[in-house]
NUSEPA-704933 format. One record per residue (C-alpha): x, y, z. Coordinates in steps of 0.02 Angstrom, whole numbers, padded with zeros to 5 digits, always signed. Example, Ala and Ser with C-alpha at 12.3 -4.5 7.8 and 13.67 -1.06 7.14 Angstrom:
// residues 2
+00615-00225+00390
+00684-00053+00357
This chain:
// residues 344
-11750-08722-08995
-11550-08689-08936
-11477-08527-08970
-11348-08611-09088
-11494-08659-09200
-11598-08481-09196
-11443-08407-09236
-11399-08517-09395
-11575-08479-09460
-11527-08295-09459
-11381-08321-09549
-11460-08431-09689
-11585-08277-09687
-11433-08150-09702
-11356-08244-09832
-11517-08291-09935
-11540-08073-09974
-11374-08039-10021
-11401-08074-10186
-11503-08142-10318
-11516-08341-10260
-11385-08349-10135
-11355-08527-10027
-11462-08613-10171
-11376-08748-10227
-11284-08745-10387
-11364-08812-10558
-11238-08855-10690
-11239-08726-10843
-11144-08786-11009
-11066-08645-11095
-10978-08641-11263
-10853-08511-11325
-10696-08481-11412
-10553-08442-11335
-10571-08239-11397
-10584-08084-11292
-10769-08083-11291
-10764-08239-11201
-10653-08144-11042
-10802-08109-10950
-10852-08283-10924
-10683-08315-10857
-10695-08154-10768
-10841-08204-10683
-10770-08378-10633
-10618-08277-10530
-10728-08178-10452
-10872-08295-10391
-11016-08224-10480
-11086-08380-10540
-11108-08449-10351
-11181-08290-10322
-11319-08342-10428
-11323-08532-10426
-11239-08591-10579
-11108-08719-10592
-11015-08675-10765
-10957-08814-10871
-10856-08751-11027
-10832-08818-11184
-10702-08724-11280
-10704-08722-11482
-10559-08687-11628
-10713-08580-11733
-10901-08541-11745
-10928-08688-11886
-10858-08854-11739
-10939-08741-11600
-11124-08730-11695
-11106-08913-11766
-11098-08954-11572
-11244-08863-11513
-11328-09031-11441
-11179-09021-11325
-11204-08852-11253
-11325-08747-11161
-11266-08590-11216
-11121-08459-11215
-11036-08329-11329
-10996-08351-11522
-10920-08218-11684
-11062-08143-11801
-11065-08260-11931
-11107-08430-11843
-11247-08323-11735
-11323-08282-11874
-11310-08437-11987
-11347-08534-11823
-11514-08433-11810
-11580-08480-11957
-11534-08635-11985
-11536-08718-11806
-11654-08605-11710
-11499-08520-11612
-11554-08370-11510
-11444-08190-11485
-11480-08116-11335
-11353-07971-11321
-11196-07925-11399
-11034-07962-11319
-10901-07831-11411
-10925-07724-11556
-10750-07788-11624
-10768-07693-11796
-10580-07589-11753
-10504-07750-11730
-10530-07838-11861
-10400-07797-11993
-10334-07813-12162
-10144-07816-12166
-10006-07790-12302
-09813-07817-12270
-09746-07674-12181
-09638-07651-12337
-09783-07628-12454
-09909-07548-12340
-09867-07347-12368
-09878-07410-12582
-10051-07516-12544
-10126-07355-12473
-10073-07216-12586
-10140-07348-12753
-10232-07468-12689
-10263-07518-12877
-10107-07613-12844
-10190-07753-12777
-10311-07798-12935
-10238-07991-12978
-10167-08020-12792
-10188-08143-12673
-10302-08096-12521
-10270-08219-12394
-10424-08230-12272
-10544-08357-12176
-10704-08371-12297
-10876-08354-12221
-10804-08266-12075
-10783-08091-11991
-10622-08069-12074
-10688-08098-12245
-10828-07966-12184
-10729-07844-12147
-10593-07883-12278
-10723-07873-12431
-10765-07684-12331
-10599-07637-12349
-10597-07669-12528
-10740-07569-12560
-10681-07441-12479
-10529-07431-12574
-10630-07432-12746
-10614-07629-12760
-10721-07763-12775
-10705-07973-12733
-10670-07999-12886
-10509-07884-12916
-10400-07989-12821
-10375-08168-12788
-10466-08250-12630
-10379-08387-12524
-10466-08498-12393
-10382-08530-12243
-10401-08563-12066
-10336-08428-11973
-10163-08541-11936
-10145-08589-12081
-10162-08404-12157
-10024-08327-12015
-09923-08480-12078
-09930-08454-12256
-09934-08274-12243
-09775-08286-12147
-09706-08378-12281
-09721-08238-12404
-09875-08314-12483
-10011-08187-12520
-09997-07990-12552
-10129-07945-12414
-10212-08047-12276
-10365-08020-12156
-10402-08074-11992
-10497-08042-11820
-10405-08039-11671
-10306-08104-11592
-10246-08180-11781
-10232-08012-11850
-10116-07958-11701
-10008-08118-11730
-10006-08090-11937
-09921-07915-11860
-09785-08009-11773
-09744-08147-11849
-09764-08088-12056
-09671-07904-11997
-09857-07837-12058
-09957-07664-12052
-10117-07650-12034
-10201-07548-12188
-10403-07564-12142
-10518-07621-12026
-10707-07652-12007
-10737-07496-11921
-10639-07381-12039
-10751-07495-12180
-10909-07462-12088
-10940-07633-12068
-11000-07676-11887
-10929-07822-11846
-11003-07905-11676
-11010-08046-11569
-11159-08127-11484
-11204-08198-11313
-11333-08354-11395
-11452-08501-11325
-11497-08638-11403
-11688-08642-11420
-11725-08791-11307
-11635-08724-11152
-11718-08553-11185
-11873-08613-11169
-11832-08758-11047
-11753-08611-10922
-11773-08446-10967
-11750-08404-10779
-11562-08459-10789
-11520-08389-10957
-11581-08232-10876
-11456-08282-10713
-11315-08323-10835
-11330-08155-10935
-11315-08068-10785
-11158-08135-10732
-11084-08084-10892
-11160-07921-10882
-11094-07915-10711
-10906-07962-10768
-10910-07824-10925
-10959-07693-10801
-10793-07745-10686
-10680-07728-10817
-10732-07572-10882
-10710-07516-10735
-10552-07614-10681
-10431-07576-10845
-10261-07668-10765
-10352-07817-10697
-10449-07856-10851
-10257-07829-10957
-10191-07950-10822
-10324-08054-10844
-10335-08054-11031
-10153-08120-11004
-10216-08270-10891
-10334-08315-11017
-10236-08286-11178
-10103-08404-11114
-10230-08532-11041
-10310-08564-11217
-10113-08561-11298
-10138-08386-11366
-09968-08272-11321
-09974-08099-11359
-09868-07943-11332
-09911-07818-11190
-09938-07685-11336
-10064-07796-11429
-10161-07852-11280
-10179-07661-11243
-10231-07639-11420
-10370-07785-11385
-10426-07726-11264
-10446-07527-11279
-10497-07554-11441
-10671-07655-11428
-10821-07593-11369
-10920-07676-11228
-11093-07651-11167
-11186-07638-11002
-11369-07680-10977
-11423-07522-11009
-11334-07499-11162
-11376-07682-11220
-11565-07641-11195
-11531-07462-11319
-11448-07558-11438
-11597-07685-11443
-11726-07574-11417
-11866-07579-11561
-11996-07441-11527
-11935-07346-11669
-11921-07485-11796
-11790-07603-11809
-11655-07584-11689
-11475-07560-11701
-11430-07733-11690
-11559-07785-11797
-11464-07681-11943
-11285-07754-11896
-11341-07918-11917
-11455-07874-12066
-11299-07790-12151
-11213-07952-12093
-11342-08063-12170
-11301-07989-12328
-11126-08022-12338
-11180-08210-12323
-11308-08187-12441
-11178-08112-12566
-11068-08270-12542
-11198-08386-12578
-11218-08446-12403
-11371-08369-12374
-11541-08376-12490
-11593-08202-12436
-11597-08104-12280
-11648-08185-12135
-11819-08062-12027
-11684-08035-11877
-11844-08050-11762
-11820-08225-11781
-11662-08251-11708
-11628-08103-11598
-11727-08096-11447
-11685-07953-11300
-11823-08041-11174
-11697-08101-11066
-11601-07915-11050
-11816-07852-11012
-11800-07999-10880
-11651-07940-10794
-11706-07755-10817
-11866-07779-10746
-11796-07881-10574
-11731-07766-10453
-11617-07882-10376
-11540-07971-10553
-11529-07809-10634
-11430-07731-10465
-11311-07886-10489
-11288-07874-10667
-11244-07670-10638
-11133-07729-10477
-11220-07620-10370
């Protein structure tokens, strides 16, 4: 055997233990989001290379909202979708939620004209018989119907509007509507465009509001070894940008504009800092179940329960049904995925 050739087999040696299948050729992935900051670590990862590093050739699909992107699950593998549409998808279609993406409850917000705001808060009786403008059967409504609560209200003191999120900024704009809800980056633009405060959101509400990293069934069981593979990566890209604050701003920008979203420096800043993110180590906490159900169990029951309330839902789904941390116990439990996913 020539040199040339004993030395190439030592480099496909070298390169086959750098990480957790490197040199294997790529197998095509296809991942659904929307185009919403919990989706930036799937781009993330693209920039960076970490789905070569583990042998998965991403093919996106991109969706307006969680109703087109769950009525399309035959056409994805999996990916990253809003609270609602996890759960609903769960139960009805066998969709499985493997870890949460952001705890987004402090950006998702319930707005009043920067005119009325200071009067809103100091009697918030003032909005019994007014419009709320707001997405129905969505995070926004969530958190919205929270809000009310929380200042003494019910659904049924004011006047509930269904509308797509552009359709809301637009009318809202307009000077349709006393209040409006949204999640971001909507409620950022309601800001801008309608000259409007923000007066609540789902965390001042106590109302978690959370996104989910989900697999359809099929592929879960088909390939439970690349779910595993593609968690990683996006465990791998969270842990970057909480550690890499400018980058991930610069490429929240890159994204944002990419998908048609354009938002100020101050609100992508606000996005950003704002939302809470989790590493594999706080994933596996927040799904642990020794003690009885975990803490994402409760989120989505609490969740469940808003859907119930609207008549969506018959009764509370059991959330060991649809959410399923084997794949973070896979990663956690192989020393190689889980030093990739930690980027160690």
């Amino acid at each position: 055997m020539s040199l040339r050739h004993v030395l190439g087999g030592l480099a496909a040696l070298v390169l086959a233990s750098t990480g957790p299948v490197a040199g294997a050729r790529a197998e095509p992935m296809r991942i659904s989001y929307q185009p919403l900051y919990w989706a930036l670590p799937f781009y993330v990862a693209s920039e960076l290379g970490y789905w070569k590093e583990v042998g998965i050739e991403p093919q996106f699909s991109v969706f307006p909202a969680g109703p087109q992107q769950i009525s399309a699950m035959q056409s994805w593998d999996l990916g990253g979708t809003g609270g609602p549409p996890a759960v609903l998808g769960g139960v009805r279609l066998g969709l499985q939620s493997i870890a949460i993406q952001t705890d987004e409850s402090a950006v998702t917000a319930t707005v009043a004209r920067a005119a009325d705001a200071d009067a809103i808060l100091k009697n918030p009786a003032m909005l019994k018989g007014k419009q709320l403008l707001v997405t129905t059967n969505s995070t926004g409504e969530y958190s919205a119907l929270a809000c009310l609560k929380k200042f003494g209200l019910t659904r049924d003191d004011v006047q509930i509007v269904n509308l797509a999120p552009p359709q809301l900024i637009s009318a809202y704009s307009n000077g349709n509507g006393t209040i409006a809800a949204s999640w971001a980056p909507f409620a950022y633009v309601l800001q801008d465009k309608a000259d409007a405060k923000e007066i609540c959101n789902g965390q001042l509400a106590n109302a978690f509001v959370t996104s989910s990293f989900v697999v359809t069934s099929e592929y879960a069981k088909a390939k439970p070894e690349q779910v595993a593979k593609a968690l990683a990566v996006y465990l791998r890209a969270v842990g970057w940008q909480k550690k890499n604050r400018a980058g991930t701003l610069a490429y929240l920008k890159k994204f944002n504009e990419a998908n048609g979203v354009s938002l100020s420096d101050h609100f992508l800043e606000i996005d950003h800092d704002r939302r809470k993110t989790f590493t594999l180590a706080e994933e596996l906490q927040i799904f642990d179940r020794s003690k009885g159900p975990s803490t994402v169990d409760k989120w989505n029951d609490d969740l469940a329960a808003y859907l119930v309330s609207t008549g969506t839902l018959k009764s509370i789904p059991d959330a060991k049904t649809y959410i399923d941390d084997r794949f973070l116990k896979m990663i956690d439990q192989d020393p190689k995925l889980r030093a990739f996913a930690n980027g160690e």
